[in-house]
FIFI-865885 format. One record per residue: residue number from 1; x, y, z of N, C-alpha, C, O in turn. Coordinates in steps of 0.2 Angstrom, whole numbers, plus 5000, padded with zeros to 4 digits. Example, Ala and Ser with C-alpha at 12.3 -4.5 7.8 and 13.67 -1.06 7.14 Angstrom:
<recs>
<rec 1,<5066,4972,5039>,<5062,4978,5039>,<5066,4984,5039>,<5071,4983,5042>>,
<rec 2,<5064,4989,5035>,<5068,4995,5036>,<5064,5000,5039>,<5067,5006,5040>>,
</recs>
This chain:
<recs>
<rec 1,<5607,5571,5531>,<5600,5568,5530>,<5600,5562,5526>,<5601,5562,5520>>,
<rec 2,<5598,5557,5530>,<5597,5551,5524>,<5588,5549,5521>,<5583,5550,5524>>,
<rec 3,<5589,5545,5515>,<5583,5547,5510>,<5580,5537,5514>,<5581,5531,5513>>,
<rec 4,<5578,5538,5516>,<5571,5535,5521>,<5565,5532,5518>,<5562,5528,5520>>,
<rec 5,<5563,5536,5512>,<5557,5533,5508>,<5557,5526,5506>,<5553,5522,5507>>,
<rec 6,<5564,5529,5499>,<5562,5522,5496>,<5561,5525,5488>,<5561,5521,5483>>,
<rec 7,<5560,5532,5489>,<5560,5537,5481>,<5565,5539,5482>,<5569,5540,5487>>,
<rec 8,<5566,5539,5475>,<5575,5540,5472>,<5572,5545,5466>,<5570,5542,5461>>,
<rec 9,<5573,5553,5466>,<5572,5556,5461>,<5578,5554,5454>,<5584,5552,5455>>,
<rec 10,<5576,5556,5449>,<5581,5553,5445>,<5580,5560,5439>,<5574,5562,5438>>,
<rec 11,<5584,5564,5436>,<5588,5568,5430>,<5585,5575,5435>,<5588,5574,5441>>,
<rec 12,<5581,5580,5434>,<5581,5588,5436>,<5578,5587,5444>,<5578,5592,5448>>,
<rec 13,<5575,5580,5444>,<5568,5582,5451>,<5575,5583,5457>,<5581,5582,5457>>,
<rec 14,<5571,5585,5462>,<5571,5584,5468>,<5564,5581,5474>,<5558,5582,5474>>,
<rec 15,<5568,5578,5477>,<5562,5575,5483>,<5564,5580,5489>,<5569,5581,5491>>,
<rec 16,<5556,5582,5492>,<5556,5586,5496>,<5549,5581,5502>,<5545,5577,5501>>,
<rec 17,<5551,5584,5508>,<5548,5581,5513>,<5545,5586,5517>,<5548,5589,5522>>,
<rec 18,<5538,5588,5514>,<5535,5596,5516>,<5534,5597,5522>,<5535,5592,5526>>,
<rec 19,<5532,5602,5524>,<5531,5605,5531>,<5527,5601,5533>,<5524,5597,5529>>,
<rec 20,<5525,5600,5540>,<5520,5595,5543>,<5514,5599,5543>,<5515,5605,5546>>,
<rec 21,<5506,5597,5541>,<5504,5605,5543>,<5501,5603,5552>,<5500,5599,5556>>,
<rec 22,<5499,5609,5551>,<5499,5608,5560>,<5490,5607,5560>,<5485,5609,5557>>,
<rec 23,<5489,5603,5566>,<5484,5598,5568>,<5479,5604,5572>,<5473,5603,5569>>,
<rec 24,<5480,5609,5577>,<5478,5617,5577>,<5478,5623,5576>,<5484,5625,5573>>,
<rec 25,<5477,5625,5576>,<5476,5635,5575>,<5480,5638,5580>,<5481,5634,5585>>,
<rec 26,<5482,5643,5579>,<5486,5647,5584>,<5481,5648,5589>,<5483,5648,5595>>,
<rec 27,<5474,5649,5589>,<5469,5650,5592>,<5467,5642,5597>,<5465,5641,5602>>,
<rec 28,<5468,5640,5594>,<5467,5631,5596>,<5461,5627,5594>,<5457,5623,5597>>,
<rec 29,<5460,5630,5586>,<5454,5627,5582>,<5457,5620,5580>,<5462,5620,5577>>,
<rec 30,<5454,5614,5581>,<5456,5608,5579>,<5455,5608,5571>,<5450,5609,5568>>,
<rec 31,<5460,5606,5569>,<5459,5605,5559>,<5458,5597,5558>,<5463,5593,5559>>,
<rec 32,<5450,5595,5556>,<5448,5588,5554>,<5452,5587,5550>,<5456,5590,5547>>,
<rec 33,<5452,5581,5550>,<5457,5577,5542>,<5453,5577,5536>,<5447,5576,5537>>,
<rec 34,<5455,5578,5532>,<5450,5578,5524>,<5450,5580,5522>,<5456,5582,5522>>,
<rec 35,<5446,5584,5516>,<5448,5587,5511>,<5450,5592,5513>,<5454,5594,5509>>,
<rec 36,<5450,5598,5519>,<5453,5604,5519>,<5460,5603,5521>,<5463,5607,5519>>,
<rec 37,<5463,5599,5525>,<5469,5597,5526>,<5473,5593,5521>,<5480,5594,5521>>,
<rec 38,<5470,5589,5518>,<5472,5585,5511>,<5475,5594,5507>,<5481,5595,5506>>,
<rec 39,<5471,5597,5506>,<5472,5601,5501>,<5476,5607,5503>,<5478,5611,5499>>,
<rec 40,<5477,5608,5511>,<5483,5612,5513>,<5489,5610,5514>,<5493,5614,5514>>,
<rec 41,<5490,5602,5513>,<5495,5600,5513>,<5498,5601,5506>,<5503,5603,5505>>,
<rec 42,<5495,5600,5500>,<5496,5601,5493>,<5498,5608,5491>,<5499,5610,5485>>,
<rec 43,<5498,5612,5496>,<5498,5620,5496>,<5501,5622,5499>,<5500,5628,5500>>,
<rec 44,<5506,5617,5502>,<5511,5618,5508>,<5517,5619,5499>,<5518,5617,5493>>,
<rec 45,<5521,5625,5505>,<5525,5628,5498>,<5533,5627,5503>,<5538,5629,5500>>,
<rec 46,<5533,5624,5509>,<5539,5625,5510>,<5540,5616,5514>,<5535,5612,5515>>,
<rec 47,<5548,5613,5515>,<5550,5608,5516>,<5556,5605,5516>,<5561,5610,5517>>,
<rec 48,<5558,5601,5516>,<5567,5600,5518>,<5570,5596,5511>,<5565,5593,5508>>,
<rec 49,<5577,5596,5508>,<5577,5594,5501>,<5580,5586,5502>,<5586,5586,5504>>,
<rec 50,<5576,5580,5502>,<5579,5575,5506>,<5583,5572,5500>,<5589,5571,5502>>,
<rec 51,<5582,5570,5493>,<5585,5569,5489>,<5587,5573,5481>,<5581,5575,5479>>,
<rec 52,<5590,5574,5478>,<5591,5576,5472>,<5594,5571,5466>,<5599,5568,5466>>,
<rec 53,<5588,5572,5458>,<5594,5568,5453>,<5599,5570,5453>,<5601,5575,5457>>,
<rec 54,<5601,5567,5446>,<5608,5567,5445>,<5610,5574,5441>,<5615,5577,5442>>,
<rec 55,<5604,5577,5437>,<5605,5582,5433>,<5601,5589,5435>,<5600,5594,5432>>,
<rec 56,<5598,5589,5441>,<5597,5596,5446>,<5604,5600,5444>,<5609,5598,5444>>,
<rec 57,<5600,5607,5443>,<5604,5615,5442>,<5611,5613,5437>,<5617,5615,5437>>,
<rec 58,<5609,5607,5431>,<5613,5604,5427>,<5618,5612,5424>,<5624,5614,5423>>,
<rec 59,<5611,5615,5422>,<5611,5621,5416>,<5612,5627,5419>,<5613,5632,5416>>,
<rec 60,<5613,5627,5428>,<5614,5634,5433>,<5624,5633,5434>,<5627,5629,5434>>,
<rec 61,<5625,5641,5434>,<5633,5640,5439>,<5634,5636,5444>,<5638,5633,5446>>,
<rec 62,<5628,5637,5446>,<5630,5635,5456>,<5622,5631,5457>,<5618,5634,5454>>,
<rec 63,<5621,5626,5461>,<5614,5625,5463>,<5611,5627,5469>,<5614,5627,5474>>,
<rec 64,<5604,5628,5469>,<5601,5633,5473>,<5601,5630,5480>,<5599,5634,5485>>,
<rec 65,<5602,5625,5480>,<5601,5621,5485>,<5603,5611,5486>,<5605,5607,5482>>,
<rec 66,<5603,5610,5492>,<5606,5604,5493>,<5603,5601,5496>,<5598,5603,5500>>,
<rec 67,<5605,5594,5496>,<5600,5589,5501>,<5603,5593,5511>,<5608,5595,5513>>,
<rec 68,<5596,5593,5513>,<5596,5593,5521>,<5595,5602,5519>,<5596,5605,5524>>,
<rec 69,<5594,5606,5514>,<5592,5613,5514>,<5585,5615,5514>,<5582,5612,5510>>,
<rec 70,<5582,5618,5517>,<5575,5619,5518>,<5572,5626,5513>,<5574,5632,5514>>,
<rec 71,<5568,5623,5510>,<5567,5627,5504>,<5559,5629,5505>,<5555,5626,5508>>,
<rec 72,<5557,5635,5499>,<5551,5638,5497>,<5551,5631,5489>,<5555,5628,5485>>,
<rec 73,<5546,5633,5489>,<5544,5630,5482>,<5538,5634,5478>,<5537,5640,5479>>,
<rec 74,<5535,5630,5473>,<5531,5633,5470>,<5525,5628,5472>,<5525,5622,5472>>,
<rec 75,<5520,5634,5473>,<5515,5632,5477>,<5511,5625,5472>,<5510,5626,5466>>,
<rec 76,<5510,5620,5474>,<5504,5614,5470>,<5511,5610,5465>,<5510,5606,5461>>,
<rec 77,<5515,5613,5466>,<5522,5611,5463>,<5520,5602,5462>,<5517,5599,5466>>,
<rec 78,<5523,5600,5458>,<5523,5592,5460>,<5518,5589,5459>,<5513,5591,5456>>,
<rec 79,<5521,5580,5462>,<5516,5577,5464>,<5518,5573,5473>,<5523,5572,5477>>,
<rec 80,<5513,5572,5474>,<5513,5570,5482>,<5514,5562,5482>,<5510,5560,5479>>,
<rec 81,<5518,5557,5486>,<5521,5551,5485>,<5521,5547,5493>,<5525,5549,5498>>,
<rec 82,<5518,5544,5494>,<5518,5540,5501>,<5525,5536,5502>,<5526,5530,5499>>,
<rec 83,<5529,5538,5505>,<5537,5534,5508>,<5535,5528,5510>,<5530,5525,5509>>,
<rec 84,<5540,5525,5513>,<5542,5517,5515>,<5541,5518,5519>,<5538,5514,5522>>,
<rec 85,<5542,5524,5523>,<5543,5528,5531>,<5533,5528,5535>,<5530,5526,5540>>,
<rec 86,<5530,5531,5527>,<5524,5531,5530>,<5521,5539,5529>,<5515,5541,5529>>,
<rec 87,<5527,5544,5528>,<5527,5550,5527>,<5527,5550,5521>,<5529,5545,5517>>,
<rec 88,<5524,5558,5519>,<5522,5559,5512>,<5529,5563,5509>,<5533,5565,5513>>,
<rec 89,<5530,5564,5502>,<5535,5567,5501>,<5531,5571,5492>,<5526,5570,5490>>,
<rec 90,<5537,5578,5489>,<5533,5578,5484>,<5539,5579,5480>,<5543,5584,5480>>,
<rec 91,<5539,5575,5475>,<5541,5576,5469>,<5541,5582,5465>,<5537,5583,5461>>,
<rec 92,<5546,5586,5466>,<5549,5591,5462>,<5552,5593,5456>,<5556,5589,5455>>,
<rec 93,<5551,5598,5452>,<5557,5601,5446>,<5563,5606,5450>,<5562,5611,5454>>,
<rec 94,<5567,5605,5449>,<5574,5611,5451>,<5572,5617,5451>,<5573,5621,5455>>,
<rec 95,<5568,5619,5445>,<5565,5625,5445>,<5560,5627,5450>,<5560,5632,5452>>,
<rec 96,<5557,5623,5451>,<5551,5625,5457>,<5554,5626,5465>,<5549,5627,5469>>,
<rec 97,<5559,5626,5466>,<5563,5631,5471>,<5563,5636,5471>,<5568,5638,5468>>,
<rec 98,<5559,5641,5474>,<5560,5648,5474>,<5564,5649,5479>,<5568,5653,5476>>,
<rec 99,<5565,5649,5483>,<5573,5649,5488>,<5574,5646,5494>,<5571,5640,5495>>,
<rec 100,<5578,5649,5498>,<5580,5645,5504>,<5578,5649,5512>,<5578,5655,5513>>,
<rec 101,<5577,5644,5515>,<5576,5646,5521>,<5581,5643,5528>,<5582,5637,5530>>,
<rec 102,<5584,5651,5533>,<5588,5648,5537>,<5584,5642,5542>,<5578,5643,5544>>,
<rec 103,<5587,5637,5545>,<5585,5632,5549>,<5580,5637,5555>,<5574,5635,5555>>,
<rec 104,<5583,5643,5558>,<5578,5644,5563>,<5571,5647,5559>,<5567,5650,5564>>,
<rec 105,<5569,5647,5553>,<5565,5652,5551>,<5557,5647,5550>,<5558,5641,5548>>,
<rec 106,<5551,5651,5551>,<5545,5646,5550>,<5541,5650,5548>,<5537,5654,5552>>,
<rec 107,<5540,5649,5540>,<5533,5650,5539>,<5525,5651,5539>,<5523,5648,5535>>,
<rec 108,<5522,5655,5542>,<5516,5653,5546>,<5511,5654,5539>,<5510,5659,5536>>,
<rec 109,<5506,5648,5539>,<5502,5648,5534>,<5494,5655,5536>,<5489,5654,5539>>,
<rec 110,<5494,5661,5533>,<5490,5668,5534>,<5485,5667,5536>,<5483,5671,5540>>,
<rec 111,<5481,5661,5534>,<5471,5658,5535>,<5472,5655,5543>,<5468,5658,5547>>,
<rec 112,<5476,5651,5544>,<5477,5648,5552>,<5479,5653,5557>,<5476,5653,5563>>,
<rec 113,<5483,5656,5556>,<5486,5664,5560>,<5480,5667,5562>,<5478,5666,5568>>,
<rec 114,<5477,5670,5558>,<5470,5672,5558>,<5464,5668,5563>,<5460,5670,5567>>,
<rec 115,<5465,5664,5562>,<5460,5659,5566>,<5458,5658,5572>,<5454,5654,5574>>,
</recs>
């Protein structure tokens, strides 16, 4: 996976390129753009690791992860960064990696399921 933005995380961050949230409900309720989607996207806890600094998992045996691994995070983690691409991206600490997710796996947000 090549880094497309134009962000270059630098010492423990990681750049991640979160989940897209989805546009309907499993039901087919349309979700408007605005603050509740603004703020679901900010609360999106999972995403793919598109870049890493130089000093990620400096202080671990092994690192938790790698670029093109698709990861949990910690929820509100960051900050959120508009790419060169046009897509948003969220600046991470290495710590806020809660783990890893195989490619085929997807986590469905509980409030939308429901819907």
């Amino acid at each position: 996976m090549s880094n497309v933005s134009g962000i270059n995380p630098v010492g423990w961050r990681i750049l991640v390129k979160p989940q897209e949230i989805k546009e309907t409900s499993e039901s087919g309720i349309v979700i408007t753009s605005g603050s509740y989607k603004n703020r679901e996207q900010m609360a999106n806890t999972t995403g793919v690791v598109v870049a890493m600094g130089n000093d990620c998992f400096a202080d671990e045996p092994a690192p938790w992860c790698k670029i093109g691994d698709k990861i949990i995070f910690a929820k509100y983690a960051g900050l959120l960064y508009l790419g060169r691409d046009g897509s948003e991206y969220r600046m991470i600490n290495d710590k806020d990696v809660t783990g890893t997710l195989d490619a085929d796996v997807d986590l469905v947000d509980p409030y939308l399921a429901k819907v």
